[in-house]
TIVO-214780 format. One line per 2 residues: number of its first residue (from 1); their letters; for each residue x, y, z of N, C-alpha, C. Coordinates in steps of 0.05 Angstrom, whole numbers. Layout:
N
NUM = A = X/Y/Z/X/Y/Z/X/Y/Z  ...
***
This chain:
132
1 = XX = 107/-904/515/98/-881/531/122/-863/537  114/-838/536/133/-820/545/129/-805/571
3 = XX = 152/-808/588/155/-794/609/178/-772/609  172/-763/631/198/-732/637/219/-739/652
5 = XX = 231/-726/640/260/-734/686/272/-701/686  269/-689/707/275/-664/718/304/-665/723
7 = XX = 325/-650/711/346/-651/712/365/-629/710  388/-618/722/397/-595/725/424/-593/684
9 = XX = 409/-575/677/431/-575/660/447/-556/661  477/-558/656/491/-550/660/512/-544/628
11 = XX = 522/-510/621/523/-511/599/552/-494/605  575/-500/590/602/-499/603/613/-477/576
13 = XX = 620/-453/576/637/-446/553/667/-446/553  669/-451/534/701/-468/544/714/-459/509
15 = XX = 732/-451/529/757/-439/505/776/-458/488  776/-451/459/792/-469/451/799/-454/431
17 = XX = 828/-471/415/850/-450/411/835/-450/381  855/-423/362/828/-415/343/849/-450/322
19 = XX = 858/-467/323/872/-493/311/853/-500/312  841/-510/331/824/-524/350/792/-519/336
21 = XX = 788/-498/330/760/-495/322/758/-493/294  782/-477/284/788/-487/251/781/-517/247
23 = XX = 789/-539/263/792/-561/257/761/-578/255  759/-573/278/723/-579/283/699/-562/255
25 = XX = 710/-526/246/694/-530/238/695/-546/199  718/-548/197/726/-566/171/710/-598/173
27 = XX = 703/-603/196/695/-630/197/705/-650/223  735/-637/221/745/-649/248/743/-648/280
29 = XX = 714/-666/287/705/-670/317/726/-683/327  741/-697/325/767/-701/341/788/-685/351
31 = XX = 783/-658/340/799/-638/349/800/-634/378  777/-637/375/759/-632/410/780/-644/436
33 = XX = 786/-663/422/795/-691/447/823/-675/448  845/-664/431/866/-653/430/876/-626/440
35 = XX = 841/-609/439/855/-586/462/858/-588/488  876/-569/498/882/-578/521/852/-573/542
37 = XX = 842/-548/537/824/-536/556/799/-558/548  787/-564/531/762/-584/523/764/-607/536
39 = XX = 785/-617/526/794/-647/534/799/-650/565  801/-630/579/802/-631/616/777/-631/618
41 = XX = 762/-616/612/730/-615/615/715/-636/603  725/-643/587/704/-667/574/710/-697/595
43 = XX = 737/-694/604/743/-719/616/735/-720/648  724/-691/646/713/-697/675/684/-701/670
45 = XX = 669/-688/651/636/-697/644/641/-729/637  661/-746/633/655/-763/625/672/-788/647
47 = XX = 676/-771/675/683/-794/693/671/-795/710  672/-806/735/653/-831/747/637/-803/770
49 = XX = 621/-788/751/601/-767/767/577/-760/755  556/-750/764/529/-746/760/518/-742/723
51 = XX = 546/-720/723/546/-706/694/547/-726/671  523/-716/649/522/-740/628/502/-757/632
53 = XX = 500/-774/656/489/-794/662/459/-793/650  456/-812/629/427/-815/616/421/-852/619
55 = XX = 432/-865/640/426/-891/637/445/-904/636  433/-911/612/444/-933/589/480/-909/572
57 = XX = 471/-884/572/494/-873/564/505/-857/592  524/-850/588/541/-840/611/559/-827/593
59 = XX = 567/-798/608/583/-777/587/573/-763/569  549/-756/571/533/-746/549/539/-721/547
61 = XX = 546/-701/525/548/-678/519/546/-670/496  522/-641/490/525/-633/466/549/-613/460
63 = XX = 557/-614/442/578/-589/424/569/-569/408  577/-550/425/569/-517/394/595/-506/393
65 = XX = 595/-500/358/620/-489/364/614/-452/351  634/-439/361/630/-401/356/648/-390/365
67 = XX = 640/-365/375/656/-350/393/650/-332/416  666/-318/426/654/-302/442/661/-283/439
69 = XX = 653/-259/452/657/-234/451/665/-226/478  672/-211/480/682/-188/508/700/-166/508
71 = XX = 701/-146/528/714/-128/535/731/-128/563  753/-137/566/761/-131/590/766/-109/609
73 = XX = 759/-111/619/766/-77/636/782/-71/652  789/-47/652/818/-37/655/846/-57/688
75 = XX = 817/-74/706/833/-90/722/824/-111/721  821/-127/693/821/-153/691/849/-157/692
77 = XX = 859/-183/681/877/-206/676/870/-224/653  858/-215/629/844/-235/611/869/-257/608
79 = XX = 857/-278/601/876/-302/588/878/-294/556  853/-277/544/863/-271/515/857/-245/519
81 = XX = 867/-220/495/863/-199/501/869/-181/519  867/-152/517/876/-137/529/854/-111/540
83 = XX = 864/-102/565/837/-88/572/826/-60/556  811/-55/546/788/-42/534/791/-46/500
85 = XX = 802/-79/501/794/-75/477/782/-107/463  760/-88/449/746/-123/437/765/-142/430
87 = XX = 747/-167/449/762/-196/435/741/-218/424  758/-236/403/736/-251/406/748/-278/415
89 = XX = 741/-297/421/754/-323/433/742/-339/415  751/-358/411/744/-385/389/728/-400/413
91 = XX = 710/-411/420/696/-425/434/682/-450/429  675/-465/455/652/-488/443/631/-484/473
93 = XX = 614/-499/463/593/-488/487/591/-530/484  593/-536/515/589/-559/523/577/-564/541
95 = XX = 543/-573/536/522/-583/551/514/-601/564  508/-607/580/505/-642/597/484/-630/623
97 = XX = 480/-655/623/458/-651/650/459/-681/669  442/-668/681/443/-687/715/428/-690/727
99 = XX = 415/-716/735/391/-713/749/385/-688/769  359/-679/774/362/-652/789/365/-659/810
101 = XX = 367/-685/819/370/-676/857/396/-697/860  414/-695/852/444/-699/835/462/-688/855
103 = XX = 479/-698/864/505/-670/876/527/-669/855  522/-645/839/538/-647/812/569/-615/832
105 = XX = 563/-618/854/581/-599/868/613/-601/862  620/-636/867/653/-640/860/651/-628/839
107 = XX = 640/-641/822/643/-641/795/648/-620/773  637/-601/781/630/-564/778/652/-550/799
109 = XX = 663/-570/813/681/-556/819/712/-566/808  711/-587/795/735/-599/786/738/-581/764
111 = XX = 708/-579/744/712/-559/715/719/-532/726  712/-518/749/718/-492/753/750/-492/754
113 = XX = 773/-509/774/790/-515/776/801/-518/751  802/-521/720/811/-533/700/799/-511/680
115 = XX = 783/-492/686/772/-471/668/793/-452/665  799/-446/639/833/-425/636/818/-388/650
117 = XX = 793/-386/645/774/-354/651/779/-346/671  783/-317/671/784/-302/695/751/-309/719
119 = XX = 732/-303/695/715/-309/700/696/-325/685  695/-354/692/689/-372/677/648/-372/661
121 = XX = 649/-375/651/614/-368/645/603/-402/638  593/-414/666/572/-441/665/543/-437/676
123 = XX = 535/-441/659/507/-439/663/496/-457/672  472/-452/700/464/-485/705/429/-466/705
125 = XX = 418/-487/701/388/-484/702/376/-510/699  349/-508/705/325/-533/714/312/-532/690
127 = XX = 310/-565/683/304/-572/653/278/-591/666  266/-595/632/255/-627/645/268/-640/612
129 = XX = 278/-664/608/282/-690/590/259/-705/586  244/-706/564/235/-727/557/251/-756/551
131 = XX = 241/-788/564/248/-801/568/223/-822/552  245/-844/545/227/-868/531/216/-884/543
***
């Protein structure tokens, strides 16, 4: 039988260097563990907090990898790029979720703390999981 579990997912874009995504996209998922900005974020989805938590697994996260786009404007501070002019950032988009009535608060706030972005872009929204 299949049931649901209502859960907050939470979807993190997170910068990584263009080594870093060359590497991943040749084959090498271990790259991941070696950047600096991923590997702070992954090690917090995968320590002793809400995030991940599917049970039996703990640390659960999907990986996309791309880029991003932006324009900074004329009183940013970008970490890449310069203001009014297109960038693109090598990226991965790292997904996990949490039960919805979860206090995933430290935790979103440890990744905000460890995010390199002026303005970091995490997406949280209300899911439901199918469950076995």
């Amino acid at each position: 039988m299949t049931t649901r579990r209502s859960v907050t997912t939470v979807k993190i874009h997170c910068p990584v260097s263009a080594q870093t995504l060359e590497a991943m996209l040749t084959g090498d998922a271990t790259a991941l563990e070696h950047d600096r900005t991923a590997a702070a974020i992954l090690a917090i989805i995968r320590s002793d907090n809400p995030l991940g938590d599917f049970g039996l697994y703990h640390g659960v996260s999907e990986i996309g990898v791309g880029w991003e786009s932006f324009i900074p404007s004329p009183d940013a501070v970008p970490t890449l790029g310069s203001a009014g002019a297109a960038t693109l950032s090598p990226t991965v988009i790292l997904t996990t979720y949490a039960a919805a009535e979860a206090d995933i608060g430290p935790a979103l706030a440890a990744i905000m703390a460890v995010h390199p972005w002026e303005v970091p872009v995490i997406e949280l929204t209300q899911a439901e999981l199918l469950v076995r």
